[in-house]
KOLNUNU-775556 format. One line per 4 residues: number of its first residue (from 1); for each residue x, y, z of C-alpha. Coordinates in Angstrom, 3 decimals, decimal comma. Layout:
NUM) X:Y:Z ~ ...
***
This chain:
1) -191,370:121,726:95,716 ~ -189,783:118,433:96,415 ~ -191,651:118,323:99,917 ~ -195,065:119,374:98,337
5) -194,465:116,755:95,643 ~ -193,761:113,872:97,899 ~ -197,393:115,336:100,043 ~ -199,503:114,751:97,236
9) -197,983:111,504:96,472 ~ -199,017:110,313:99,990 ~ -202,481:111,907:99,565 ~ -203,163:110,555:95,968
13) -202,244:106,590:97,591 ~ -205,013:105,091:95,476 ~ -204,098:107,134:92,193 ~ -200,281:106,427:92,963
17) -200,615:103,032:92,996 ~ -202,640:102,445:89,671 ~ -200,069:104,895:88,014 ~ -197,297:102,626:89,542
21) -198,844:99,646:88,807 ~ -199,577:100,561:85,370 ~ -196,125:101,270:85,133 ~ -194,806:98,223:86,522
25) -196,904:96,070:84,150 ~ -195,204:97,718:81,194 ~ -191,878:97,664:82,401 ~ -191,869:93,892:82,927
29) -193,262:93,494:79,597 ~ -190,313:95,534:78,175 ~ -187,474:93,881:80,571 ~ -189,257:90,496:79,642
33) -188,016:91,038:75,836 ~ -184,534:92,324:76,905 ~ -184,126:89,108:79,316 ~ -185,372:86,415:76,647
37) -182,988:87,993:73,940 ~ -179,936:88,252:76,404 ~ -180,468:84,477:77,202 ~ -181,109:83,322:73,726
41) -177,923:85,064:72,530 ~ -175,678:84,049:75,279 ~ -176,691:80,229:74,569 ~ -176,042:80,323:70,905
45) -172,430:81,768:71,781 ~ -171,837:78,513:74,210 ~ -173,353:76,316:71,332 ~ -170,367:78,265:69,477
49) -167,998:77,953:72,140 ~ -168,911:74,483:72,099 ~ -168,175:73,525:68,055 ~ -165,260:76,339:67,935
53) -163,279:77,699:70,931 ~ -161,073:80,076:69,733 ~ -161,658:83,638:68,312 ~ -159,184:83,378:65,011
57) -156,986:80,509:63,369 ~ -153,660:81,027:61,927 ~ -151,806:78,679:59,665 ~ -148,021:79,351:60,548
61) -145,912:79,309:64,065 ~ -147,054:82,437:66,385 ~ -145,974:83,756:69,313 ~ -147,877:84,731:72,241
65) -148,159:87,813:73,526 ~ -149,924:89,950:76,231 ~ -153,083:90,180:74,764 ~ -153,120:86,143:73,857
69) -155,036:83,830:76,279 ~ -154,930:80,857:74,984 ~ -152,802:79,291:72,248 ~ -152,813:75,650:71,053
73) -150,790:74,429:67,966 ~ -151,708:71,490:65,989 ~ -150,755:70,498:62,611 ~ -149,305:73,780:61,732
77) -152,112:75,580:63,077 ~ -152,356:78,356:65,634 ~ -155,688:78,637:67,419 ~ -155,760:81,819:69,087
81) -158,309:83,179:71,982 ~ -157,723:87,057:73,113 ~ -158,445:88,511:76,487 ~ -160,567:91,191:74,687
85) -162,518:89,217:71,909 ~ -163,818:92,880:70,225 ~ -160,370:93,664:69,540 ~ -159,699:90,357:67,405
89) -159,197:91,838:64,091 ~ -156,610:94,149:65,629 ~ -155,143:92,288:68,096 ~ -154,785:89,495:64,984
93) -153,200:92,113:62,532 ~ -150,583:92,984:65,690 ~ -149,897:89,514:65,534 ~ -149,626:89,091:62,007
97) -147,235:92,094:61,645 ~ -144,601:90,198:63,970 ~ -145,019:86,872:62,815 ~ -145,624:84,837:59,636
101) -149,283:84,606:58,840 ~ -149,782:82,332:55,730 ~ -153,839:82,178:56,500 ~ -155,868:83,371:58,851
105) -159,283:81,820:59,797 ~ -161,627:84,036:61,799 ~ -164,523:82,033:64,297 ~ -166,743:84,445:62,321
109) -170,279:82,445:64,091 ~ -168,724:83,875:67,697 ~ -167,627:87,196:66,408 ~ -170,863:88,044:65,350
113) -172,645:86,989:68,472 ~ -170,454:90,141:69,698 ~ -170,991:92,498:66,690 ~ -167,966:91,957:65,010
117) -167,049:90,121:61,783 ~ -169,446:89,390:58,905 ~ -173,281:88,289:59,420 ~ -173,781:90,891:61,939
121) -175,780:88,496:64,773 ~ -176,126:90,993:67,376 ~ -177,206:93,879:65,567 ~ -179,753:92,097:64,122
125) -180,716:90,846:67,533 ~ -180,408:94,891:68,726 ~ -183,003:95,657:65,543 ~ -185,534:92,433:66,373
129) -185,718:93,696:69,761 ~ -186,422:97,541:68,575 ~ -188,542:96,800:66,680 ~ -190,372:94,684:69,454
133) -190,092:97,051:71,896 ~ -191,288:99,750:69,539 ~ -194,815:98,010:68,977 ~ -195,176:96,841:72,623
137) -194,475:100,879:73,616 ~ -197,379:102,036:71,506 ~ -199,944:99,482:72,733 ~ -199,266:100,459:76,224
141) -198,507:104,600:75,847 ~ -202,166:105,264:75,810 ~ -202,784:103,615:78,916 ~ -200,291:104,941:80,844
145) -200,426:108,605:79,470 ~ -204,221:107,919:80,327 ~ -203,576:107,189:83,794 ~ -201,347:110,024:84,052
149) -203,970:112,277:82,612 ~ -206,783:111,155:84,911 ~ -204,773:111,898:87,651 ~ -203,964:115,219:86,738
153) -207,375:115,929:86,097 ~ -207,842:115,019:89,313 ~ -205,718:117,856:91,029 ~ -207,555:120,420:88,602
157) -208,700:122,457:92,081 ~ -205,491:122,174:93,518 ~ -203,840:123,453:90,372 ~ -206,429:126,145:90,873
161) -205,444:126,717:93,954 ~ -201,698:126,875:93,495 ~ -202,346:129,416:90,834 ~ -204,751:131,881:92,794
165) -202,057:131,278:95,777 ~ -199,068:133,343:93,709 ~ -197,374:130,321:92,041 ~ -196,622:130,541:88,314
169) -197,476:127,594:86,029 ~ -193,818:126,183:85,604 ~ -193,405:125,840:89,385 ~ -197,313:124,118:89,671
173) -196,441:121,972:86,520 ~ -192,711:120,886:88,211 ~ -194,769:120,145:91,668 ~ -196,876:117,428:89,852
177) -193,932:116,391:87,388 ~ -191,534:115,511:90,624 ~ -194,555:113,311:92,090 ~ -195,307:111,547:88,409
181) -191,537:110,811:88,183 ~ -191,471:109,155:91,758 ~ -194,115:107,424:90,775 ~ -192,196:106,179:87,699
185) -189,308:105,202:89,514 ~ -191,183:103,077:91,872 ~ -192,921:101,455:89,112 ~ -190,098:101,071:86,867
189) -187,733:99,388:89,631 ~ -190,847:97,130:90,488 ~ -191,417:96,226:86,871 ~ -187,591:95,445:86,638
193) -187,771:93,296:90,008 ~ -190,564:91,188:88,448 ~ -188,793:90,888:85,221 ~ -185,705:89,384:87,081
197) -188,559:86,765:88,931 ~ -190,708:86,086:85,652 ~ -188,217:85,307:83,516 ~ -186,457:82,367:85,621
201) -189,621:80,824:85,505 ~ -190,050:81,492:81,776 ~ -186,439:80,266:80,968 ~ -187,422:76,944:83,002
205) -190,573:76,454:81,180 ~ -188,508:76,838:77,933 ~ -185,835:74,241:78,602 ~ -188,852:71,669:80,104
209) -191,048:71,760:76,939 ~ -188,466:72,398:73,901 ~ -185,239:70,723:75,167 ~ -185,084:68,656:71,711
213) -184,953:72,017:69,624 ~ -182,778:73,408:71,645 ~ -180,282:70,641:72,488 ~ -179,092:72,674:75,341
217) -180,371:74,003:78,331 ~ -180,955:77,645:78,313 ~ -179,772:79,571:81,124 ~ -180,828:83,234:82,523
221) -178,440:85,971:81,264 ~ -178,571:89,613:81,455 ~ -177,002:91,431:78,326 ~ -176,686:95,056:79,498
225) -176,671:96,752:76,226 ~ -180,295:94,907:75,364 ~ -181,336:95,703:79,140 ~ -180,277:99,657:78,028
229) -182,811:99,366:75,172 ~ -185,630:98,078:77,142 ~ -184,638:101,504:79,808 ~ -184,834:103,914:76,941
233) -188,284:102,869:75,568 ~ -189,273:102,647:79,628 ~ -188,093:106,187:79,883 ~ -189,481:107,632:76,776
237) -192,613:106,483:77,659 ~ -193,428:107,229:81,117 ~ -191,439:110,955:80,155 ~ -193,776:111,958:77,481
241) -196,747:110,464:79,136 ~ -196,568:112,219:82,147 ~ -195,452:115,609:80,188 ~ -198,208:115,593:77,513
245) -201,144:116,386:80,583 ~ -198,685:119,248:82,432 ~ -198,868:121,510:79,144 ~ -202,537:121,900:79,835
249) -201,614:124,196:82,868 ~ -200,839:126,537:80,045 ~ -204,590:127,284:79,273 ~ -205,701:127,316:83,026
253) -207,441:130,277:84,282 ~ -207,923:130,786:88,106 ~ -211,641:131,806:87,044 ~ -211,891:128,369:85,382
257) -212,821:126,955:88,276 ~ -215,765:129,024:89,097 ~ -217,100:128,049:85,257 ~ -216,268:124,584:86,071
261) -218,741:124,386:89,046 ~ -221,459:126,144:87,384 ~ -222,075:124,554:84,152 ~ -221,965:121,006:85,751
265) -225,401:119,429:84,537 ~ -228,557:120,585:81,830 ~ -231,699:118,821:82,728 ~ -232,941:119,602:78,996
269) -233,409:115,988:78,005 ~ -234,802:113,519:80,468 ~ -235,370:111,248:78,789 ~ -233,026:107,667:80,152
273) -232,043:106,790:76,629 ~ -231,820:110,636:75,379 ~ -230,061:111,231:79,136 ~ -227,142:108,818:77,807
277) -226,951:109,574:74,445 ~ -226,333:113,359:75,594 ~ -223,914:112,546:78,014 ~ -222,333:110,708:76,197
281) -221,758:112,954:73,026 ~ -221,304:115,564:76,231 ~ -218,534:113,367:77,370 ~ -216,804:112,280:74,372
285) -213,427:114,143:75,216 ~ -213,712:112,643:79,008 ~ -214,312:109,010:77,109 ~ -211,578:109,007:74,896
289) -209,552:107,292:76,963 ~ -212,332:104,467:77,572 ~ -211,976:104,709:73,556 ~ -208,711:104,120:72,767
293) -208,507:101,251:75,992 ~ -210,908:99,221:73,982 ~ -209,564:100,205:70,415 ~ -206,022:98,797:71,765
297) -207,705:95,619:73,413 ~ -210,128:94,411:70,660 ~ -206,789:95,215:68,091 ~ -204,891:92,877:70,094
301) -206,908:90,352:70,982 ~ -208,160:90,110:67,416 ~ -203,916:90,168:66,028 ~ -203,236:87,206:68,770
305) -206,218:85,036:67,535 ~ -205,700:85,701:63,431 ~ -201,969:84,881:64,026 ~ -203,092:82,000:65,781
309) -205,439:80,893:62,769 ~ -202,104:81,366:60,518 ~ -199,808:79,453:62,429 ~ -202,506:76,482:63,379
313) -203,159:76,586:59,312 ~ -199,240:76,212:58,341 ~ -198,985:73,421:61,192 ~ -202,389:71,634:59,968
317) -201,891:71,890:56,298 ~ -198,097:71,222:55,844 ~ -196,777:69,192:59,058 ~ -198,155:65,871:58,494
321) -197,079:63,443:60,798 ~ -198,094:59,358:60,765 ~ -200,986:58,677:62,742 ~ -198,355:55,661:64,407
325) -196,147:56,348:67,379 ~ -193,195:54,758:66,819 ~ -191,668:53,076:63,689 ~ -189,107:50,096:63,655
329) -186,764:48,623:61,312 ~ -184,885:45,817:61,756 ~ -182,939:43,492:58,439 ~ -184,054:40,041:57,298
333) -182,977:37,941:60,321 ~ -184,814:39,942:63,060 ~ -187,728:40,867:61,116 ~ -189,425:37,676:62,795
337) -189,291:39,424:66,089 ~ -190,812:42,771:65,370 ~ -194,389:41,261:66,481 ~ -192,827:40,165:69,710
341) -191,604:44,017:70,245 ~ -194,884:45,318:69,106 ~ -196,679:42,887:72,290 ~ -193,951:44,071:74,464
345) -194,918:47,597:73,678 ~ -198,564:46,680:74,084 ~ -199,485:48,295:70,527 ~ -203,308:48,791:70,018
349) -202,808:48,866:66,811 ~ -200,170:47,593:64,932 ~ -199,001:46,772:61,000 ~ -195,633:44,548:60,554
353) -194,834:43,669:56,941 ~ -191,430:43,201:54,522 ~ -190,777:46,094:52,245 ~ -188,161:47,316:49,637
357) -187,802:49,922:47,284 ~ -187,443:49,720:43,630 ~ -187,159:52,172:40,515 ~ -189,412:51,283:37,534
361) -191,139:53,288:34,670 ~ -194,369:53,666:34,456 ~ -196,617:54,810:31,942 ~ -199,390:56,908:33,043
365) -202,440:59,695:32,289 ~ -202,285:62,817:34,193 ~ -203,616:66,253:33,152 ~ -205,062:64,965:30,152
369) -201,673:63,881:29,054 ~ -199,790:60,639:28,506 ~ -196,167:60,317:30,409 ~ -193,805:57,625:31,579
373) -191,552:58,586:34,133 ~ -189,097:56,360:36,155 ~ -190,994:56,591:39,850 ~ -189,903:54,956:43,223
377) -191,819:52,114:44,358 ~ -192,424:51,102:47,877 ~ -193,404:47,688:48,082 ~ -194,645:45,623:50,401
381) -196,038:42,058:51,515 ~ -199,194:43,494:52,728 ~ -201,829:43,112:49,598 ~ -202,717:41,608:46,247
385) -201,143:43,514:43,373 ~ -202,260:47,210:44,700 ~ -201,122:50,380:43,685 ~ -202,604:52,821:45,530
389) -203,677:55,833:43,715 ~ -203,820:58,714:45,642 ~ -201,040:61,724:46,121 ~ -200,766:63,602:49,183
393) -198,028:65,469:49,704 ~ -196,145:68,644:50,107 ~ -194,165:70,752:47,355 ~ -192,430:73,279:46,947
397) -192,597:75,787:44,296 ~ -190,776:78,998:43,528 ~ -189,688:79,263:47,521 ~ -193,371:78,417:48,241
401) -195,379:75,673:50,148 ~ -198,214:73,758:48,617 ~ -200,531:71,153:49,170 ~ -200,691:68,399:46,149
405) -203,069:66,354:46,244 ~ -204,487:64,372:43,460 ~ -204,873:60,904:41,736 ~ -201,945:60,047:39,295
409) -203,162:57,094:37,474 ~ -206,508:57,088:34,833 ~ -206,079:53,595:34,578 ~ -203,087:50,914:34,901
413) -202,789:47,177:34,362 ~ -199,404:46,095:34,904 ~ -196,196:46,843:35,586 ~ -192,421:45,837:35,161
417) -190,426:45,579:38,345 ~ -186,927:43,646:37,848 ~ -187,679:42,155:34,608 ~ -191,433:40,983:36,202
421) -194,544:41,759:34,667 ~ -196,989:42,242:37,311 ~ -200,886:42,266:37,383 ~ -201,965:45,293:39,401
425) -204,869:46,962:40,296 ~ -205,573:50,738:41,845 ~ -207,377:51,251:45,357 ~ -208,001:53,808:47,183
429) -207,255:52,074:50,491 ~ -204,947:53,070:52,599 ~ -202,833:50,454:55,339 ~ -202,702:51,580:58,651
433) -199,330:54,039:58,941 ~ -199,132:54,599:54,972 ~ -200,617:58,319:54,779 ~ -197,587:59,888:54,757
437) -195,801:57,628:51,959 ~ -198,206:59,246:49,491 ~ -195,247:61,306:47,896 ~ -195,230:62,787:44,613
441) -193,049:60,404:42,288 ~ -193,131:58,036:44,888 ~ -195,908:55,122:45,305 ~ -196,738:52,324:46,952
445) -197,257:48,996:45,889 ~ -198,443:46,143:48,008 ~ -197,964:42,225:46,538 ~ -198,549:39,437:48,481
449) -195,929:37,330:49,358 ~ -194,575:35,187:46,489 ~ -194,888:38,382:43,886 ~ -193,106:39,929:46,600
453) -190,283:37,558:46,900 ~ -189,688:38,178:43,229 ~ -189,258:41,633:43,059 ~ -187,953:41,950:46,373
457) -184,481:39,575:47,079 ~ -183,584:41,199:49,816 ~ -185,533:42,998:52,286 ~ -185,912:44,807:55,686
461) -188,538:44,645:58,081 ~ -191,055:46,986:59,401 ~ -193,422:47,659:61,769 ~ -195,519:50,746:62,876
465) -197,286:50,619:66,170 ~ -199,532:52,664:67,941 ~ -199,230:52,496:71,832 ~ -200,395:54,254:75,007
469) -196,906:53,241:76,571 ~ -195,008:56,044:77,308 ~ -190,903:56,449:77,617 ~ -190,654:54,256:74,680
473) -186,735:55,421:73,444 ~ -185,789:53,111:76,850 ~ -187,841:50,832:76,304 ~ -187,282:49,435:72,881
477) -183,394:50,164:73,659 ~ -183,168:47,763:76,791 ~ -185,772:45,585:74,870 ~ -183,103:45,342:71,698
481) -180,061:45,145:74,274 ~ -181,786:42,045:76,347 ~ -182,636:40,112:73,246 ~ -179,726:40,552:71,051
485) -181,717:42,382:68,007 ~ -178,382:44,051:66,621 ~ -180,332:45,309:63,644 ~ -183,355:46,685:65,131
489) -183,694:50,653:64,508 ~ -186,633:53,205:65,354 ~ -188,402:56,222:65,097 ~ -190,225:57,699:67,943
493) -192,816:59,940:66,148 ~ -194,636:60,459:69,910 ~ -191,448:61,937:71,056 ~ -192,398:64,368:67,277
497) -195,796:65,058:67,776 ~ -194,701:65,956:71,536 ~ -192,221:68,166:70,277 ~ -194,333:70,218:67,358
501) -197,093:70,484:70,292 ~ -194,603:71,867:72,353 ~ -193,563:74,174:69,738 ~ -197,357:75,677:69,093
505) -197,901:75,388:73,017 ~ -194,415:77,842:73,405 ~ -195,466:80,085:70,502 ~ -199,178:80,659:72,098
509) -198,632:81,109:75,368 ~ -195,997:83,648:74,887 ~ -198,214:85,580:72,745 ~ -200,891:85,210:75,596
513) -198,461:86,254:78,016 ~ -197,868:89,885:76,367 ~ -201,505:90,282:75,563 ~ -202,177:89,462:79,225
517) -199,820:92,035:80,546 ~ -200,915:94,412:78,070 ~ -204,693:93,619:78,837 ~ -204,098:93,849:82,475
521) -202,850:97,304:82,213 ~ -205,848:98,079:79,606 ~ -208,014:96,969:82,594 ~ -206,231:99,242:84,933
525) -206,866:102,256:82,825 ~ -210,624:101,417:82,202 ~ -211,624:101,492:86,008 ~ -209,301:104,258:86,692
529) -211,115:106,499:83,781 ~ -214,744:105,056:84,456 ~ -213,788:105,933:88,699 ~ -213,058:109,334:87,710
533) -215,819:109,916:85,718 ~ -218,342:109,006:88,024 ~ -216,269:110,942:90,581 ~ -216,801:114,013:88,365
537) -220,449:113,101:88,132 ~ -221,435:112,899:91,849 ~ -223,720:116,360:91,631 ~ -225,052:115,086:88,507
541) -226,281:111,741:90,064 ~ -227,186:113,458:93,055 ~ -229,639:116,218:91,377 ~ -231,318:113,266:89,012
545) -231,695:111,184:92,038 ~ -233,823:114,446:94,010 ~ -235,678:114,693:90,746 ~ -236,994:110,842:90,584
549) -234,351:109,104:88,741 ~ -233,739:105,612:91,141 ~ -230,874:103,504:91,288 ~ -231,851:101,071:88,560
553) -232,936:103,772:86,169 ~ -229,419:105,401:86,746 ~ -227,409:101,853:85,838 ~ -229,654:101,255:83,111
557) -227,980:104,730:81,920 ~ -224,864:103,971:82,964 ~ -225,240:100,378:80,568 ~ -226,592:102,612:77,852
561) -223,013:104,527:77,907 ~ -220,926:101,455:78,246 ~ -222,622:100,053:74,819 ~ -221,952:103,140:73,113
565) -218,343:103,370:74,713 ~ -217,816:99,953:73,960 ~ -219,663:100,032:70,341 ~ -217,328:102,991:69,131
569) -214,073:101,196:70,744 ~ -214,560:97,909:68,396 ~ -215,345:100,241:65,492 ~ -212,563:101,869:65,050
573) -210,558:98,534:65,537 ~ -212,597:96,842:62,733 ~ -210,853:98,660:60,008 ~ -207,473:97,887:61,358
577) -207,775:94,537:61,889 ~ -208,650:93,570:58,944 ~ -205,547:95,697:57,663 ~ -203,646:93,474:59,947
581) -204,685:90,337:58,771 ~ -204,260:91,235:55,253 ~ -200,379:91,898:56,129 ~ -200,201:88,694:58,914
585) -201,271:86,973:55,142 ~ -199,474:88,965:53,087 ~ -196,278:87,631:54,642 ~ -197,459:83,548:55,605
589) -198,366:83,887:52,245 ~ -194,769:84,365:51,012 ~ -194,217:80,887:51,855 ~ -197,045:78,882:52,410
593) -200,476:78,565:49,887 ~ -202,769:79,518:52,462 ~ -206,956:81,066:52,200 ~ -206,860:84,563:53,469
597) -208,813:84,926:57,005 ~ -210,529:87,976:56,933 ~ -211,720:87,937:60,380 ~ -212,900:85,835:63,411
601) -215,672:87,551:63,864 ~ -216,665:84,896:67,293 ~ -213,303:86,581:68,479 ~ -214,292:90,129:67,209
605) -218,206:89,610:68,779 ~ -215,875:88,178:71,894 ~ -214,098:91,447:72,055 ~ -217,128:93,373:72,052
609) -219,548:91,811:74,812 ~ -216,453:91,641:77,344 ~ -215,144:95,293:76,784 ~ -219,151:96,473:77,471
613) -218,977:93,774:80,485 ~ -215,800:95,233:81,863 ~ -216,911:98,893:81,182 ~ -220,189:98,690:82,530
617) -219,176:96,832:85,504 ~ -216,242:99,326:86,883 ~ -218,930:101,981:85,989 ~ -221,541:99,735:88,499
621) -218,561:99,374:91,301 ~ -217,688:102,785:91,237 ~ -221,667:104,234:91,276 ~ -222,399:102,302:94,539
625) -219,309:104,405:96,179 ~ -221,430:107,816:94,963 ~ -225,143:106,421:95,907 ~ -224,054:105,152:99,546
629) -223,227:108,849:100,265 ~ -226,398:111,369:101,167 ~ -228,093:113,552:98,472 ~ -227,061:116,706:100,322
633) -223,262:115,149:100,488 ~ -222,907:114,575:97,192 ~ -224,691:118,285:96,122 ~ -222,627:119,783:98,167
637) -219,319:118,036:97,451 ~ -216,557:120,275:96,346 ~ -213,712:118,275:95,300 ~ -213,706:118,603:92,179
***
């Protein structure tokens, strides 16, 4: 059987391949999540390693013994690190039943990195990627069960064959099993190969763009137990994929094929749009696949981009950064100087100005109702007696984000700051850098420069600038170092911005990644069901063609059948989509105050035209094969 198995491998190359590429695709999807998990784990235990080094504590003199590694003293203390750092709680109480123990202080952070110890890190690691791997298996079973099932269809006459030639089912279903596991080997080896290739370049794309967050550098790791995980799911799928089509053998009949060959075509409707519709309904079963392709691409495609619309919302609603890029402070002596930093920085825009901050109460209208409540001020040299009167800012509430924003004063005259009564009025304008100083409780107050001396008797200096100048942390350091300015501080909010870009940028293109690979295989199964379709259709083209149907009449049918395909395929998805953005908002809506998106129905239109594009395409590419072939051929062909 082996030998027969390996013949039809050979003489299937084409349908090998897609099944092996198919298989590939998904296994370096599945590897991929093992990989990233193994890395990210094995970085947060040297971040461990790097605040703690030893496994356990103990206050009181120990001794070492065979299983002790390491063993440093200090101040009474024993820190201890074992050769075998899963046996720590018994290799401790060995230790603690020879020697005198007063306390004992477990590294519980490292332990649970290895599944020991409280705050289990690794099985909730082992559960993340489950669950994971879980949802990634059942967007790509279909596709490879459908590959698996085309090709068996495929080998109907040869199964018909086998059976009329004395074989018994089992022995015809173990022939093609044997060939559909070498297949998966292949594929599964390749898939891990790629994995190992991928993921280096995914790990240095990681530490280039989000070396802040990390404040590390994450290396490539393989964690064998995770690696196990991603094998099992592997294995599970390919083993009931390629089982599921071998247990129609059971309802083959030798005579089958004789029934088969006959009751290939009706000519009853001629009709080209009653011609599709027919074959299509005719077809349905043969379609499915097509179906459930395009029910699995429009799902995800649709989840990526409503996910996407989440996360852009939280980032655009909530993370409110100042439209400067870089902030310095400096005391009263070198406050003179900030201008000549801003023209050494080349700002293009640029606000420099004296500030303190001051408590006062002030008595105000909001709501309808009269309150006075001690507020911070922020005051600066940079107006006339303004308070400006607008909030914008972000609370939270019961464990939940929102947006306030609102005006907090009806009307205000004056105010008391350090014994001064001030004239003030409210405006609505807003310096250049001040639009995220418009905190709740918290308000600014602009005075020009002898009000400001009064209030104010000592200060610090400020200036926000806006440049196009780029490395600016070494710049304003060897700036400060060559002229002395001990006092001078910054912010870089660029180096911010950068870093919440990166952030989004990391987030998305992960997510694309997946849906790529799963879209890629989606593709693969689309033109292997549409080539054996037409395959099975070659006497059916062949007879319309004798009876007048031409070459454009036949696409136009062929389109007709990819909008239906296509139109069913989206339909079904509709439903669940929206089921999935209700729980994507569900569960953003936990913690942020956020609009429900029902849909993004460019995305969901999106998802239509290109599934009928890509259907109706691989149905074009594989027609031409049939049509370049003679009438009498094709009539006449017996293959299937």
């Amino acid at each position: 059987m082996l030998k027969i198995s390996f013949k039809y491998f050979k003489y299937n190359k084409k349908q090998s391949f897609t099944i092996i590429l198919g298989i590939a695709l998904a296994s370096l999807l599945l590897f991929s999540v093992s990989i990233l998990f193994s890395s990210f784990r094995e970085y947060l235990i040297d971040k461990a390693l790097l605040e703690n080094d030893y496994h356990v504590k103990i206050k009181g003199e120990i001794l070492r013994d065979d299983n002790v590694i390491f063993l440093k003293e200090k101040d009474g203390i024993s820190y201890i690190k074992y050769d075998d750092i899963l046996k720590t709680y018994e290799n401790t109480e060995k230790l603690c039943h020879v020697n005198s123990c007063d306390e004992i202080y477990y590294n519980n952070k490292l332990l649970s990195l290895y599944g020991i110890g409280d705050n289990n890190y690794l099985e909730l690691f082992k559960s993340l990627i489950i669950g994971i791997l879980f949802i990634l298996s059942l967007a790509v079973f279909f596709i490879i069960y459908n590959s698996f099932l085309i090709g068996f269809t495929k080998k109907k006459n040869d199964i018909f064959l086998l059976l009329a030639s004395g074989a018994n089912k089992g022995q015809v279903g173990s022939i093609f099993f044997i060939e559909e596991i070498f297949c998966a080997l292949i594929g599964i080896i390749a898939g891990f190969v790629l994995s190992l290739i991928l993921n280096q370049f995914i790990i240095f794309f990681l530490n280039k763009f989000l070396y802040e967050f990390l404040n590390g550098k994450l290396e490539f790791f393989i964690y064998f137990p995770f690696m196990f995980l991603s094998l099992f799911f592997i294995m599970i799928l390919v083993l009931f994929s390629s089982l599921i089509p071998l247990f129609k053998i059971r309802g083959y009949k030798v005579l089958g094929v004789i029934k088969d060959k006959c009751n290939f075509f009706s000519l009853k409707h001629f009709n080209i749009f009653s011609y599709a519709l027919v074959n299509y309904k005719r077809s349905e079963r043969k379609y499915l696949g097509l179906i459930i392709s395009i029910f699995i691409l429009c799902l995800v495609l649709n989840s990526l981009m409503i996910f996407s619309h989440y996360m852009s919302d939280v980032f655009d609603k909530f993370v409110h950064l100042p439209n400067y890029d870089v902030a310095l402070i400096s005391d009263e002596e070198d406050y003179s100087k900030l201008k000549d930093v801003s023209n050494f920085l080349e700002a293009k825009k640029v606000s420099v100005f004296k500030t303190c901050e001051q408590k006062t109460a002030i008595l105000s209208k909001y709501y309808n109702k009269n309150y006075q409540k001690t507020s911070n001020l922020f005051i600066t040299n940079l107006g006339k007696g303004e308070i400006i009167n607008k909030v914008f800012d972000t609370v939270l509430k019961d464990d939940k984000m929102f947006l306030s924003s609102y005006r907090p004063f009806n009307g205000l005259n004056n105010i008391s700051v350090l014994g001064q009564n001030l004239k003030i009025s409210l405006t609505e304008k807003v310096p250049f850098g001040f639009e995220n100083m418009l905190l709740e409780g918290n308000y600014v107050l602009n005075l020009n420069n002898d009000d400001f001396n009064l209030v104010c008797p000592k200060f610090e200096g400020r200036a926000f600038i806006k440049t196009d100048k780029k490395g600016l942390d070494k710049l304003i350091s060897d700036y400060a170092l060559k002229n002395d300015l001990k006092s001078l501080s910054y912010i870089n909010v660029k180096k911010g911005y950068e870093f919440i870009n990166n952030v989004i940028l990391v987030v998305r293109l992960f997510m694309m990644f997946f849906t790529f690979i799963i879209c890629l295989i989606l593709i693969l199964s689309i033109f292997n069901v549409t080539s054996a379709n037409i395959l099975f259709r070659k006497r059916e083209f062949a007879t319309l063609k004798s009876l007048g149907f031409t070459n454009l009449k036949m696409n136009f049918c062929l389109c007709l059948e990819s909008l239906f395909i296509s139109f069913k395929g989206v339909f079904f998805a509709f439903p669940f989509i929206l089921i999935i953005s209700k729980y994507l908002y569900e569960n953003f809506s936990l913690f942020f105050d956020l609009s429900f998106k029902v849909i993004d129905y460019g995305v969901f239109i999106f998802s239509f035209v290109f599934s009928f594009i890509l259907i109706f395409i691989s149905m074009i590419l594989c027609h031409l094969n049939v049509y370049r072939a003679s009438l009498i051929s094709n009539i006449k062909d017996d293959k299937f």
